[in-house]
C-alpha positions, 0 to 999 in steps of 0.5 A, a space after each residue: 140464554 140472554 146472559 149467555 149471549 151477553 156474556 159469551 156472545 158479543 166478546 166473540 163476535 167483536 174477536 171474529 171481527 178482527 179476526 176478519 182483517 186478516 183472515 180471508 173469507 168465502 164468497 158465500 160467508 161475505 154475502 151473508 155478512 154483508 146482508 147481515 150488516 145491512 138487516 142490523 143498520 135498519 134494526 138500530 135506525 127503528 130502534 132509535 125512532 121507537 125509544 121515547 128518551 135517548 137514555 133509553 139506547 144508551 148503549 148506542 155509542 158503543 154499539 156506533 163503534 161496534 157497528 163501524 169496526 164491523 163494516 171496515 172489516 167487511 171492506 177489507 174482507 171483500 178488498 182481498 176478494 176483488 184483488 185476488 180473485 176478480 170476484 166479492 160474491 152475489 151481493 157486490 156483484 149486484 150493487 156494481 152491475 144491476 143497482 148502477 146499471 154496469 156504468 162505473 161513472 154512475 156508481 161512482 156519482 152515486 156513491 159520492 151523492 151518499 158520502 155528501 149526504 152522510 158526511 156533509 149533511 148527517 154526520 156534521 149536524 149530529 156532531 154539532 148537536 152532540 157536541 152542544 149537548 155535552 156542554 149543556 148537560 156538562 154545565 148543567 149537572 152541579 144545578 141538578 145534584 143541588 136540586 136533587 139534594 135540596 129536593 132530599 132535605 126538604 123532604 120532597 123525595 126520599 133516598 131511594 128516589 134520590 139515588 135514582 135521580 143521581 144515576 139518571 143525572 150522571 148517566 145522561 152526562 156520560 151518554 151526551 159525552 160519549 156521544 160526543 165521541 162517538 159522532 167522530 167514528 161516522 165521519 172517519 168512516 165517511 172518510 176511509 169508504 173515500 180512502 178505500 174506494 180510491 185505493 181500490 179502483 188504483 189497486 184493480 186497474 194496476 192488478 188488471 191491466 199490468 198483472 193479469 195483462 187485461 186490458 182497460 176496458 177489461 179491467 174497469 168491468 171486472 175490477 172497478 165495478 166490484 169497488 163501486 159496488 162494495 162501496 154502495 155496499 158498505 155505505 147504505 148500512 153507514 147511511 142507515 147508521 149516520 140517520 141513527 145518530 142524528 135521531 138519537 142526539 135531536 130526540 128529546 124526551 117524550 111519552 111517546 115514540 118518534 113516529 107518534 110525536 110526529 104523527 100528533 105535532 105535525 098533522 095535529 095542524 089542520 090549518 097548516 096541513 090545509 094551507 099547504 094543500 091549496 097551495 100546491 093545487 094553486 100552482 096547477 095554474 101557473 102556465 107551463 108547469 103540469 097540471 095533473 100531479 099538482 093537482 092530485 098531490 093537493 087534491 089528496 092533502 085536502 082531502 087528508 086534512 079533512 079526517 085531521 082533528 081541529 086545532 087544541 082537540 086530540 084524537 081522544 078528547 079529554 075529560 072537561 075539566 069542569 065535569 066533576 067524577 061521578 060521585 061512589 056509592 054511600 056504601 062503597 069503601 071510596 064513599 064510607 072514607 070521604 065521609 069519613 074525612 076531617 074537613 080543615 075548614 067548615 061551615 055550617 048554617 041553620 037549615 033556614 039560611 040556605 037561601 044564603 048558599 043557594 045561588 038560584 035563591 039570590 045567596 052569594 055567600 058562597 062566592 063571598 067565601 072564593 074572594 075571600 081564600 083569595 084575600 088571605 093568600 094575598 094578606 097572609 101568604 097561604 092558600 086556605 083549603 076550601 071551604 065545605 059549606 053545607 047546612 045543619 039541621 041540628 042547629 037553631 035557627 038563625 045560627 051558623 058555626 065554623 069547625 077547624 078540624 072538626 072542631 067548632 070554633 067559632 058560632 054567631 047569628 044571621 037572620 036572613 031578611 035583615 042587616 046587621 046595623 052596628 054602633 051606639 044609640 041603636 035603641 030608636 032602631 026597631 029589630 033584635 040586639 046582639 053583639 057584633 060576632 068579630 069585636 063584640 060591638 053593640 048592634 042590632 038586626 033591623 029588618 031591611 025596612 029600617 036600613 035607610 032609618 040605620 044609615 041616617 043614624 050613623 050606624 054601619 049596616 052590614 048584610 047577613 052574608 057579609 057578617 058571616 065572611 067576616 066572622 069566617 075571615 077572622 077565625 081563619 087569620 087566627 087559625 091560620 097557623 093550624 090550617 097550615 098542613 105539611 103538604 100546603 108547606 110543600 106546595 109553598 116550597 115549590 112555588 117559591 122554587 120557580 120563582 127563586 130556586 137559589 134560595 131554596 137550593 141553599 135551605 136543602 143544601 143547609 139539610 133544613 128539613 119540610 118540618 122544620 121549615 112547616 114549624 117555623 112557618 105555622 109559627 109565624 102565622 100564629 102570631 098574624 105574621 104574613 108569610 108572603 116573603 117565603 125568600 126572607 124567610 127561608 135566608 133567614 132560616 138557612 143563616 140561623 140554622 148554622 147556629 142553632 135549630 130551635 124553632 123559636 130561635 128561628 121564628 124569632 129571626 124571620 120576625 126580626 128580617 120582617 120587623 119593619 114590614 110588621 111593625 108598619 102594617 100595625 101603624 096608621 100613617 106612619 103612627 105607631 101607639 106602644 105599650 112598654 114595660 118598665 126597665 126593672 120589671 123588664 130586667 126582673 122578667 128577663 132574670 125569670 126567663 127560662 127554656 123548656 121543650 115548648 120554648 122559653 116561658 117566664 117562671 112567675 107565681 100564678 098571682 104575679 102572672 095574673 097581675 102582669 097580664 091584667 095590667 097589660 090589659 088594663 093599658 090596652 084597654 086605655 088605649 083602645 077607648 081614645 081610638 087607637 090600636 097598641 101594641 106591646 114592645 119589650 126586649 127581643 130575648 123577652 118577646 115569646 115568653 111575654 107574648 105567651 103569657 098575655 095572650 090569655 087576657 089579650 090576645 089581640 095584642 101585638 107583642 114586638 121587639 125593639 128590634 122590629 120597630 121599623 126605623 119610618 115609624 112615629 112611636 107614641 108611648 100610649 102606656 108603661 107597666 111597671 112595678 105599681 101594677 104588677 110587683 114580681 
């Protein structure tokens, strides 16, 4: 029945319009078409305050051109009446004699307060805002396909959603623009119901007073009221219609309707409301002015504002957010998968170390483990997941773990009751040896007795919880990488996006994938390169990505953009300690170098790799006994596959890339390996 009348219905009606203009109807028939012009005026005024978004009537322009045809037909309609006949039917009758009063001066004021009102007021300040509106969403419609395609690239939406958000884009331009429009057709009517009320109190008098012989009098009650009241007719529903329009162009989009929003923003302003209300009863005072109307207006306001919600709170308050959702049954499909999830990040402690935990028992571990997610954000450029802290009664005593993924990466000791006192000569020092957890340095555990007797001896005493967020800072720096997710990379994307969303428009307009861009990043980390400056690194990745997508060619130019920030924050004050290979054995290396599917390797002999590594260890090692921290430099191609090769035996080495020395720096050559140490 619905496509019936859309298919059939609505090209009729548009044809009975123009048959309107010259086809002369009954009295009866204008009557009901004057009722029903004004029933449909106040549907599409409801209609535009109950949509929640503009494009939610975007058939408004068309039915705003629709409705203005259809009204000038019924001036015409009932002009042929008037002159004719000296009668428009019941209705005109009524607006021209009950509505005015019989006096034409009245209607003719009042009609002309209507066409103010609607032509000067309405009809110019929706023009205005539809026109703004155009050219805004005009300017902005190129921004919005680009971010919808980066968007699309980086996989933050699929193509489905994609599509959707074009049609939506596109149609809000085409709505705003045919609004544009669409606001001239209000101010041309305003403008014909002038003409034609003009048009016909000349035509009626000339009809009247030489046609028919009336005379004046005669011909202004017969002729000139029946034109007022058509015109009062006709120009309520354009009323109606002009209010329509400015609703419509001024909404924004919203979860709620016209009236709810007005209702929440406007009464949800108790002190306002209140203000207001003490005011006008103040003005009850003011000699001269009545008192009783002042009075009752402000007497009711306060007493409304009274049953107002306060400012901040809702007519439903909402959830605290502090307040965590009850916990589901054990049994519950909702309980069994929680259990079931892997955790990224875990730690466990022996059941005697709760006290460490426990923040009524004076532990503070768990903050410790807070300041520290803050600390890697800010070192590393990533927020780490949290951190699930429980205790473990299958472990030993004194003993805590740390699980990535479920798997344990990481043990060591705390012995609650004591400190941790690090460095040499520690054998006067009554407790238990063992080995710092990070470094592997000499220490022992004192009891907290003997701290003062550790700190004269020179030794770094540490508490048992500052040991286990150490040990924990380190494992996280080295697992970083892994604990890196694909939604941490989304989430990473986007708020890079807020702060410069230039830049990553042009890496969705570069079709650079969330995946590509979660490998390079993960990388990175790998290797303790700070993502902080996602901005470089997504110019970089979106320059390199016109030549090639192999993600070690990628990650190799973020390192080389971040090269002097890198190299500087191995140095101390501006002092850098290198190790370098010799330049045959580095021409040798580079003549080795190969590409697979895990990037590039060196092709060398098990026993050649073992010699290089070890001689690269042994200068490390030489250079750590004098206090200092090198770092291996060779040529940029050579980098990735010698920094795989020497991980093994040293992974705390640094492996740079002449190319990433920074220009500030002092380098120092703390080593060179060549042949002698390892013939390839």
């Amino acid at each position: 029945m619905r496509n019936r009348l859309s298919l059939v219905g609505v090209p009729t009606a548009m044809v009975c319009v123009v048959v309107m203009l010259v086809v002369p109807l009954p009295t009866t028939v204008i009557d009901l078409l004057i009722t029903l012009n004004l029933v449909a005026s106040v549907i599409i005024l409801l209609t535009a305050m109950f949509v929640k978004d503009a494009l939610d009537f975007s058939v408004f322009p068309s039915l705003l051109l629709m409705a203005t045809m259809y009204r000038l037909a019924l001036n015409v309609s009932v002009t042929r009446q008037v002159l004719l006949h000296g009668k428009a039917g019941n209705v005109v009758a009524s607006f021209g004699h009950f509505v005015i009063g019989g006096s034409v001066v009245v209607g003719l004021v009042v009609f002309l307060i209507i066409i103010v009102i609607q032509f000067v007021v309405i009809t110019n300040g929706a023009g205005r805002v539809a026109e703004v509106a155009a050219r805004f969403t005009l300017d902005a419609m190129p921004g919005k396909q680009m971010a919808i395609d980066a968007d699309l690239n980086s996989g933050l939406i699929d193509k489905d959603e994609a599509r959707r958000r074009r049609r939506e884009v596109a149609a809000e331009a085409d709505f705003y623009g045919a609004m544009d429009g669409a606001s001239k057709f209000v101010r041309g009517d305003a403008i014909a119901a002038i003409v034609i009320m003009a048009i016909n109190l000349v035509g009626g008098l000339a009809i009247g007073v030489l046609q028919d012989g009336d005379s004046f009098s005669t011909a202004i009650n017969t002729y000139s009221l029946l034109s007022v009241g058509d015109g009062l007719a006709s120009q309520l529903p354009a009323l109606l219609i002009s209010l329509s329009t400015g609703i419509i162009v001024t909404r924004a989009g919203t979860e709620s309707d016209l009236g709810s929003d007005l209702m929440l923003q406007l009464l949800n302003q108790r002190r306002s409301v209140r203000i207001a209300a003490g005011g006008v009863a103040l003005l009850a005072l003011v000699p001269g002015l009545p008192k009783l109307p002042f009075l009752a207006v402000g007497t009711g306001v306060w007493l409304l504002s009274g049953r107002l919600p306060k400012e901040g709170t809702g007519a439903e308050e909402a959830p605290k957010a502090d307040e965590a959702p009850p916990a589901p049954a054990p049994d519950s499909p909702e309980g069994l998968a929680r259990d079931m999830k892997v955790e990224p990040l875990e730690l466990e402690v022996a059941y005697n170390m709760v006290e460490l935990v426990d923040p009524s028992r004076g532990g503070d571990l768990l903050d410790r483990v807070k300041a520290l997610r803050r600390k890697v954000a800010l070192e590393m450029g990533v927020v780490l997941p949290l951190v699930r802290t429980r205790d473990n009664i299958d472990l030993p005593a004194n003993t805590y773990t740390i699980r990535v993924y479920g798997a344990e990466v990481a043990r060591g000791t705390a012995l609650p009751g004591h400190v941790l006192a690090i460095g040499d000569m520690l054998a006067a020092l009554p407790g238990t040896p063992t080995k710092e957890p990070v470094f592997g340095l000499d220490a022992k555990w004192a009891p907290l007795s003997a701290r003062a007797q550790a700190e004269r001896m020179g030794a770094t005493v540490v508490d048992p919880a500052s040991v286990i967020t150490t040990h924990l800072a380190e494992v996280v720096k080295q697992s970083s990488g892994k604990l890196l997710s694909r939604q941490s990379t989304k989430d990473l994307v986007e708020i890079a996006k807020r702060s410069d969303p230039t830049v990553v428009e042009e890496l969705g307009s570069a079709q650079v994938t969330l995946a590509e861009v979660h490998r390079v990043l993960r990388d990175l980390l790998e290797e303790g390169v700070s993502v902080r400056n996602l901005s470089k690194i997504f110019e970089v990745i979106t320059e390199k990505v016109r030549t090639t997508r192999d993600p070690e060619a990628l990650v190799e130019g973020c390192r080389q953009a971040l090269g002097p920030v890198l190299s500087a924050n191995l140095a101390t004050d501006g002092h850098l300690p290198v190790i370098t290979i010799d330049p045959l054995l580095e021409q040798q290396l580079s003549e080795m170098l190969r590409g697979g599917d895990n990037g590039s390797f060196l092709a060398l002999a098990p026993d050649k790799a073992e010699a290089l590594t070890l001689a690269v260890a042994q200068r490390a090692r030489e250079a750590e006994g004098d206090g200092e921290m090198p770092v291996l430099v060779c040529a940029a191609p050579l980098r990735p596959a010698l920094r795989k090769l020497v991980r093994v035996a040293s992974p705390r080495l640094p492996v740079l890339s002449y190319a990433e020395l920074g220009p500030q720096l002092r380098l120092e050559t703390r080593g060179v390996v060549n042949l002698e140490h390892a013939s390839v």
